[in-house]
C-alpha positions as CSV (number, residue, x, y, z in Angstrom):
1,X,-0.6,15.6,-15.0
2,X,-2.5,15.1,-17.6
3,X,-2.1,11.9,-19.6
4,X,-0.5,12.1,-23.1
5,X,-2.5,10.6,-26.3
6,X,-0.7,8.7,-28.5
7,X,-3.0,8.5,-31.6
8,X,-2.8,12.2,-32.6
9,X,1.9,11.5,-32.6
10,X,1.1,8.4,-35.0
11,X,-0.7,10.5,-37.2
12,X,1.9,13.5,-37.6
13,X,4.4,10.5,-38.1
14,X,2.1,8.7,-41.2
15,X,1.9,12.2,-42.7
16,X,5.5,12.4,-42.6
17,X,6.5,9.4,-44.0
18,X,4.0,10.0,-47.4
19,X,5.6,13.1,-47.9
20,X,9.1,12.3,-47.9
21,X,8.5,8.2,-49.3
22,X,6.0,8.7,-52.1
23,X,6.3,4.8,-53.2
24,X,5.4,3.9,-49.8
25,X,4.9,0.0,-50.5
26,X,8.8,0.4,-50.4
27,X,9.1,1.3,-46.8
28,X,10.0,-1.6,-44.4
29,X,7.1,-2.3,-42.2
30,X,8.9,-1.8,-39.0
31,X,9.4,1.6,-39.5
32,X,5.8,2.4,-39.9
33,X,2.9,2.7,-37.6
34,X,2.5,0.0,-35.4
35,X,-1.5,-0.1,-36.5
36,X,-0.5,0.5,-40.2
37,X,1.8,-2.2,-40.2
38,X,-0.7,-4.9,-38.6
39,X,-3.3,-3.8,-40.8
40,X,-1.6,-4.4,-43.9
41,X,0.2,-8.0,-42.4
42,X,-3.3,-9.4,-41.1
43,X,-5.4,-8.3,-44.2
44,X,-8.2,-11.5,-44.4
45,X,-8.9,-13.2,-47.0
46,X,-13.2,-13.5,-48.2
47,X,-13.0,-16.9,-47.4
48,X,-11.7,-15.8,-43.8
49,X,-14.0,-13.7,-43.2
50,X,-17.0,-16.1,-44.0
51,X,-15.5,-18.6,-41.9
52,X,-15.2,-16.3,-38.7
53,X,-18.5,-15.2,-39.5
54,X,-19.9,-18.8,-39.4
55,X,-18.1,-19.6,-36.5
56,X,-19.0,-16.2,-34.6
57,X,-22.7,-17.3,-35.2
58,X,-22.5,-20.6,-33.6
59,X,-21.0,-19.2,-30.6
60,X,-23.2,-16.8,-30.4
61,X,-26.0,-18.9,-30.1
62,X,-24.4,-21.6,-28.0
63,X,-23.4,-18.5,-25.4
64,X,-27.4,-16.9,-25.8
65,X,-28.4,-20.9,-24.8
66,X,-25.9,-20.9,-21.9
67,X,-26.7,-17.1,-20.4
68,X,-30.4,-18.2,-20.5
69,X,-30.1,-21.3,-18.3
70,X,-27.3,-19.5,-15.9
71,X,-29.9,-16.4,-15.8
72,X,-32.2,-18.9,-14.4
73,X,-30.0,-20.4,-12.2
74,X,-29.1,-17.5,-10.5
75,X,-32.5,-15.9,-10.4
76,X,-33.5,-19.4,-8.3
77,X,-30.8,-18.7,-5.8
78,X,-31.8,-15.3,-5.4
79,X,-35.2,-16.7,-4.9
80,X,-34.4,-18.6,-2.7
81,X,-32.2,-16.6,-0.4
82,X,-35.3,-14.2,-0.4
83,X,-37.5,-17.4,0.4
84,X,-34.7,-18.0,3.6
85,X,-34.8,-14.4,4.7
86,X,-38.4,-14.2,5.0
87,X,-38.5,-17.6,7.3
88,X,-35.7,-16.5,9.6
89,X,-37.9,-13.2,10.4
90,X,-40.9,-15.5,11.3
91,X,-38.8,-17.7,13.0
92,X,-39.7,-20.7,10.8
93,X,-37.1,-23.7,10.4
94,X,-34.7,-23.8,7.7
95,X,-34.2,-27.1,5.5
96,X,-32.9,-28.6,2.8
97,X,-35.2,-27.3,0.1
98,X,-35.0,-23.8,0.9
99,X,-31.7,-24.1,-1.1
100,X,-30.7,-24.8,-5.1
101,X,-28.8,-28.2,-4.6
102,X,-27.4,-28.2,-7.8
103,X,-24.0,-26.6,-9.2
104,X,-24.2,-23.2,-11.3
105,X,-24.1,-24.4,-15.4
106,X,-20.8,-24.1,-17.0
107,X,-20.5,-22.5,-20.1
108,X,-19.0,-25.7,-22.5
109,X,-19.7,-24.9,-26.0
110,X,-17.2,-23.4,-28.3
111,X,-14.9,-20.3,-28.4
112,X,-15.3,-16.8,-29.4
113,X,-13.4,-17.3,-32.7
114,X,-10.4,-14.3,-33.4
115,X,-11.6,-12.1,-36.1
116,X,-9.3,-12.5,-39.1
117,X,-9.7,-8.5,-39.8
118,X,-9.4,-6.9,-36.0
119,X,-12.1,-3.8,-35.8
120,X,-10.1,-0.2,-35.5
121,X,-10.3,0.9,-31.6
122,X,-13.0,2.7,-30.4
123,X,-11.9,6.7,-30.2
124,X,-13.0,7.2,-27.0
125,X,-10.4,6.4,-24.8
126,X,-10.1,3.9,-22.3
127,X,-11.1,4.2,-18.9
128,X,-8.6,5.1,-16.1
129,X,-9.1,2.7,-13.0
130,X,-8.9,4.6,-9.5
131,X,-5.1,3.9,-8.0
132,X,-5.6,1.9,-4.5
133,X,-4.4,3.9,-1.6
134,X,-1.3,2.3,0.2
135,X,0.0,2.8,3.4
136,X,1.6,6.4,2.7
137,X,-1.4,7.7,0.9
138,X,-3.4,6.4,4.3
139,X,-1.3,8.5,6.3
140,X,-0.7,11.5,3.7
141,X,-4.5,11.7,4.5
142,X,-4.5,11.7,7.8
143,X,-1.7,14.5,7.7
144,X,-3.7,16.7,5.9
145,X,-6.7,16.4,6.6
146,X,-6.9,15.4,10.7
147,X,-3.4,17.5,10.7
148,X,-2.5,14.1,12.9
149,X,-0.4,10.9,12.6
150,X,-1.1,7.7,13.4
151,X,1.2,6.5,16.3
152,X,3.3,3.7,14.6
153,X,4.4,0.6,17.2
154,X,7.8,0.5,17.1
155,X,8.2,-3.4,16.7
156,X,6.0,-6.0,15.3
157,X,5.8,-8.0,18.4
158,X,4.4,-4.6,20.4
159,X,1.4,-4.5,18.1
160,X,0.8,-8.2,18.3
161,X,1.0,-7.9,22.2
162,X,-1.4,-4.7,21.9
163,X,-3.9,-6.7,19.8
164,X,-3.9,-10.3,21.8
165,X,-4.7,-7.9,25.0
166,X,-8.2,-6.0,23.7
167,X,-8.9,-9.6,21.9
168,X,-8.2,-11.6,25.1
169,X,-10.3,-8.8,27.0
170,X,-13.0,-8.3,24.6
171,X,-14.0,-12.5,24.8
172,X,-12.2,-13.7,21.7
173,X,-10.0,-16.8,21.9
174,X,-6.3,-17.3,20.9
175,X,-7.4,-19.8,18.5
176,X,-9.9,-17.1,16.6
177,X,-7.7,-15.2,16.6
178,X,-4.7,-16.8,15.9
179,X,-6.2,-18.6,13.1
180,X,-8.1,-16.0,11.3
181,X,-5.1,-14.2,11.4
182,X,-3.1,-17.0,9.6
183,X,-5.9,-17.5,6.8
184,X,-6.1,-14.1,5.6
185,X,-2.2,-13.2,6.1
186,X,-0.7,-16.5,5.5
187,X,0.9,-16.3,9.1
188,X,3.5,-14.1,8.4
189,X,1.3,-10.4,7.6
190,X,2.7,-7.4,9.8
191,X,0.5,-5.0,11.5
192,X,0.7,-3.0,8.3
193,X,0.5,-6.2,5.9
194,X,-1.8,-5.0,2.5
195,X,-3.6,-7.0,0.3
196,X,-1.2,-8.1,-2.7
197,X,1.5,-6.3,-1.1
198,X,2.6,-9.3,0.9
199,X,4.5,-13.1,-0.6
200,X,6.4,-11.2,-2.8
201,X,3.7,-8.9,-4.3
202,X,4.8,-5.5,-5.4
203,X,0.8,-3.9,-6.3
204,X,-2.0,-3.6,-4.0
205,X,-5.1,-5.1,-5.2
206,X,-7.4,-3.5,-2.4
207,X,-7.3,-1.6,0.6
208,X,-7.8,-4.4,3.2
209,X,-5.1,-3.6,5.9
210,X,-4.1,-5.3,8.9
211,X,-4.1,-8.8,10.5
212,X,-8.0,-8.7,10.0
213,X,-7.6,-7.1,6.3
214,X,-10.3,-4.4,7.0
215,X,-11.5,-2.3,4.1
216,X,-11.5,1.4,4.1
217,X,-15.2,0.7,4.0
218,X,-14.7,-1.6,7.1
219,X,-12.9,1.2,8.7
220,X,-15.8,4.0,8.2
221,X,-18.5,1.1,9.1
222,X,-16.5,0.4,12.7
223,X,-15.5,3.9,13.4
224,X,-19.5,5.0,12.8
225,X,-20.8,2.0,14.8
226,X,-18.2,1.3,17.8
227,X,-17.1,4.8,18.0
228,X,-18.0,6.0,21.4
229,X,-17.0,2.7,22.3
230,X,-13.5,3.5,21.0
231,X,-13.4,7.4,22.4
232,X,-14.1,5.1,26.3
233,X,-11.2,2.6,25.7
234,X,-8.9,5.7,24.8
235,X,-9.9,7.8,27.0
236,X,-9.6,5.0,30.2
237,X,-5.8,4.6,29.0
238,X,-5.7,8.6,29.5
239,X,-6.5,8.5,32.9
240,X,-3.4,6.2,34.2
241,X,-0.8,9.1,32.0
242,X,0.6,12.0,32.8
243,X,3.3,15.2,31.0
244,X,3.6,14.4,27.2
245,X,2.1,11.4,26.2
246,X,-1.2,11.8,28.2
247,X,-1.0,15.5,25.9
248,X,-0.3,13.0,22.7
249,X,-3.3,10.4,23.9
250,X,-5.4,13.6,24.4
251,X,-4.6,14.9,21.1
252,X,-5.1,11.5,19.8
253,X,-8.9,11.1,21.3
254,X,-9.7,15.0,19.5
255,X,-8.7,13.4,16.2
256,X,-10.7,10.3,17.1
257,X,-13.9,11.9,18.3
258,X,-13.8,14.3,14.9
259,X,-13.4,11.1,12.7
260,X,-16.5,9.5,14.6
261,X,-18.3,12.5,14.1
262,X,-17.7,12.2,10.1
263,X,-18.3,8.3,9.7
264,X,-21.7,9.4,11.8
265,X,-22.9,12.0,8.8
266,X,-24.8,9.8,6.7
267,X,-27.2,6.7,7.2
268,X,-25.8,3.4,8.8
269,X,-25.7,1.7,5.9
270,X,-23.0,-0.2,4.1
271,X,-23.4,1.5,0.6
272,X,-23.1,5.0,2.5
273,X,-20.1,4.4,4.2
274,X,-18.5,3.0,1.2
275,X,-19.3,6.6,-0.4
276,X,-16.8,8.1,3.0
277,X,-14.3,5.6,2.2
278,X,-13.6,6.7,-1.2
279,X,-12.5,9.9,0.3
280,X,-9.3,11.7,1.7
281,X,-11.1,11.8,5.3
282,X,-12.1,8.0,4.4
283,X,-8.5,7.5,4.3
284,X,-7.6,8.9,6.7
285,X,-9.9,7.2,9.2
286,X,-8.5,3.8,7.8
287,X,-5.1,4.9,9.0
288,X,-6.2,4.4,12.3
289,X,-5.7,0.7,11.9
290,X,-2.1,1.3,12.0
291,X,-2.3,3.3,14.9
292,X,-1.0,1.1,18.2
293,X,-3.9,1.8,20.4
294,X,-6.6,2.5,18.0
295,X,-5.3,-0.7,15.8
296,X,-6.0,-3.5,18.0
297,X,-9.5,-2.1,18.9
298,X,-10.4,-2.3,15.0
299,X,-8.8,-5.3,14.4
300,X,-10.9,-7.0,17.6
301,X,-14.4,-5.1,16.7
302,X,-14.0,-6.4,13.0
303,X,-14.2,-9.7,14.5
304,X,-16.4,-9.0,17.6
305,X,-19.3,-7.9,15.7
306,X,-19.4,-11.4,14.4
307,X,-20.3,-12.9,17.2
308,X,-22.1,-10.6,18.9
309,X,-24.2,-10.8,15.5
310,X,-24.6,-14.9,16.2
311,X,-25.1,-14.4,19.9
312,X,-28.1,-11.9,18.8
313,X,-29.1,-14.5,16.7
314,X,-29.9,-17.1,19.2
315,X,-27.0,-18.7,18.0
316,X,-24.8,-19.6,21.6
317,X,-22.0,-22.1,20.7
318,X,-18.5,-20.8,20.3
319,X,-17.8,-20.0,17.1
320,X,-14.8,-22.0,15.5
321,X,-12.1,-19.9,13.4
322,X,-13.4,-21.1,10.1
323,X,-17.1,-20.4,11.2
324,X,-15.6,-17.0,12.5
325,X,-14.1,-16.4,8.9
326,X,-17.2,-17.4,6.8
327,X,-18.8,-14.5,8.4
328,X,-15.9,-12.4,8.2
329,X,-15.7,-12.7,4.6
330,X,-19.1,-12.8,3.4
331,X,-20.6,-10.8,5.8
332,X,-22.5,-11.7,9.4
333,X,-25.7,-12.6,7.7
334,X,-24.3,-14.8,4.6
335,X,-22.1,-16.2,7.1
336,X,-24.7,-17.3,9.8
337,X,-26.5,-19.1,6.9
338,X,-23.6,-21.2,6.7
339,X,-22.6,-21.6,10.4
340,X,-26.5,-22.3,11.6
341,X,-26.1,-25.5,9.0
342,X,-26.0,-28.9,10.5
343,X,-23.3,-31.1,9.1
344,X,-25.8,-33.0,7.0
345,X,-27.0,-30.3,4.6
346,X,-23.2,-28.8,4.6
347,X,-22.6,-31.8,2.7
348,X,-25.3,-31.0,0.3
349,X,-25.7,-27.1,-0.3
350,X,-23.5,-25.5,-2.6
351,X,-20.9,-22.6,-2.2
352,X,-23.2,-20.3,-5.2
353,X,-25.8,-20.1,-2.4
354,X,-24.2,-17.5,-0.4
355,X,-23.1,-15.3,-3.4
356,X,-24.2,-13.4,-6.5
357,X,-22.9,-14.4,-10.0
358,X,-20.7,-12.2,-10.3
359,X,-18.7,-12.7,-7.0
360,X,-19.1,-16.6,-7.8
361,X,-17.5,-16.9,-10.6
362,X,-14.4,-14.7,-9.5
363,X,-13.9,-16.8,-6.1
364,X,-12.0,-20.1,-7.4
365,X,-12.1,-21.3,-4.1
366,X,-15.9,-21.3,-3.9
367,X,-16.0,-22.8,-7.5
368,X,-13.4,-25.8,-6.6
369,X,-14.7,-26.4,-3.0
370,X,-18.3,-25.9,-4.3
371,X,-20.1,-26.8,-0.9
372,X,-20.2,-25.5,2.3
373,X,-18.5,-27.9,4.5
374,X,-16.0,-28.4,1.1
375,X,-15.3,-24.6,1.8
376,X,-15.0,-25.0,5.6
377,X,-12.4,-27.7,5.3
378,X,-10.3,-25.7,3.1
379,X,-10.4,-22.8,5.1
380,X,-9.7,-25.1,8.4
381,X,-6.5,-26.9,6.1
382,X,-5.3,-23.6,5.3
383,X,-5.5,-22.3,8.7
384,X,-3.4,-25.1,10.3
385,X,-0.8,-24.8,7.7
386,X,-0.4,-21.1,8.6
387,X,-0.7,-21.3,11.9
388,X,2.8,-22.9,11.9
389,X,4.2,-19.9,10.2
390,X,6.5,-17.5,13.1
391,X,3.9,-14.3,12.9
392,X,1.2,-17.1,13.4
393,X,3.4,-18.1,16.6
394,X,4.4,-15.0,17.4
395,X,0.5,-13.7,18.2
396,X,-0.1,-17.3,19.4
397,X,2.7,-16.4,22.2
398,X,1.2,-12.7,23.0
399,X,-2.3,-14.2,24.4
């Protein structure tokens, strides 16, 4: 459907009223235009005007002063991550000074003063934000295009018992994952728990799914990597079933091998695979979270890859759950940077190292617990507190 404009009604209704009210300083306000009515109520004064102007000016120049230094400041962490990069490949030594040891500026001058006489609105119109796909839309998707449905556990507990097994038997711990579950779904998530859908929320506020919270990008990126590795999982359960359901895991592995083969079509590369996700067969393939034997395997990989990324890395301790998490979040690389750290320069290096600006200043949790071992404290508090939560205890008591 085609949205309705509302600018070209309030003009047939002005004309109207002109015609029929000729002395139209005699109309009550209310029962013009909303926009005619304002207009007329918040007409400024010159003096006003000269005094927004003034004040406009200072804080333009006090925000030009403040973009300038936090231009530089974010050009030297850049720098430097660039200066870190480049060491790790020749196997140099990281220290102290190969990060900004300072805290991004804060803008502290004054306000963006409220023009006394408001500009009209631009005539173009605004632009419509993309609707996140929810849970029905995933499997819509998956319907139509894969002509296939994800098979749905039929309890909570089944797909927590389904997940703890592949965990247990891929190496992870109950501790990851019992904690990592509790910090990103508050110990209580379900299987099919979405982000801002969950405590109460009624609106998703992005497609991460599951007790993991995968992305559809996630989804596509696991599918295309570990796919073969997921078509031999499936296709081992086949072998022990028999009549109907070794025709429905059959069916399911056809379905599974045709979504590997599309993740596969373009480049391994994160920004490709972000391009699949934003289609119907992107969807679709993130269905496959839900799905009780496919589920677990993406939930355990999204994990896995961590640290088989850190074991790749020379890096041969266990992991803890808040190490596990950093890399989780910001990605296996950032997330080493971190975890590699000794506890010394943890102290020391702040949060805006691993991030760009724009990221940084949208994370309040990086802002307030603006170092690293600040940040993995948090994330450790926040994990025990969940962990006490019954979904927390509930996966605790599957392993």
């Amino acid at each position: 459907m085609r949205p309705q404009t509302i600018r070209s009604g309030y003009g047939c209704v002005a004309a109207a009223l002109l015609l029929i009210a000729p002395h139209a300083t005699a109309v009550d306000a209310a029962m013009l235009p909303a926009a005619s009515a304002n207009a007329t109520a918040q007409a400024a004064s010159p003096q006003a005007i000269a005094e927004y102007r003034y004040l406009l000016k200072q804080y333009q120049e006090a925000r030009a002063e403040f973009e300038q230094e936090a231009g530089a400041y974010w050009s030297a962490i850049s720098d430097k991550r660039r200066g870190r990069n480049a060491k790790r490949r020749d196997h140099q030594p990281i220290l102290l000074d190969d990060y900004v040891l300072t805290q991004p500026p804060v803008y502290a001058g004054p306000k963006r003063p409220v023009n006394p006489a408001p500009e009209p609105e631009p005539e173009h119109p605004r632009r419509v934000h993309k609707a996140i796909p929810v849970v029905a839309d995933l499997l819509q998707a998956a319907a139509e295009q894969y002509q296939f449905r994800p098979q749905l556990p039929t309890s909570e507990l089944e797909f927590k018992r389904a997940y703890a097994r592949v965990a247990a038997a891929a190496g992870l711990t109950r501790e990851q994952a019992v904690r990592v579950y509790s910090f990103e779904t508050g110990g209580t998530g379900n299987y099919n728990v979405q982000s801002g859908i969950e405590h109460g929320g009624t609106r998703a506020i992005s497609t991460a799914i599951g007790y993991n919270q995968l992305l559809t990008t996630n989804s596509v990126e696991l599918m295309a990597e570990q796919g073969p590795e997921l078509v031999r999982a499936l296709t081992a359960k086949a072998a022990s079933l028999s009549g109907a359901p070794r025709q429905a895991m059959d069916r399911k592995i056809a379905v599974l091998r045709q979504m590997v083969a599309f993740t596969r079509s373009v480049p391994d590369q994160w920004g490709e695979h972000e391009k699949l996700a934003d289609t119907a067969k992107g969807w679709a393939v993130h269905a496959m979270v839900l799905d009780i034997d496919v589920g677990p395997l993406l939930q355990t990989h999204k994990l896995l890859t961590s640290v088989i990324f850190a074991r790749a890395k020379g890096y041969s301790r266990p992991l803890t759950a808040a190490e596990l998490e950093m890399m989780n979040l910001t990605g296996d690389g950032t997330g080493l940077d971190m975890v590699t750290m000794p506890q010394a320069m943890r102290e020391q290096v702040p949060t805006a190292n691993f991030f760009q600006r724009n990221g940084y200043e949208r994370n309040p949790v990086a802002i307030r617990h603006n170092t690293v071992a600040k940040l993995l404290a948090v994330t450790d508090s926040r994990m025990d507190s969940n962990s006490n939560q019954q979904g927390a205890k509930d996966l605790a008591s599957a392993f």
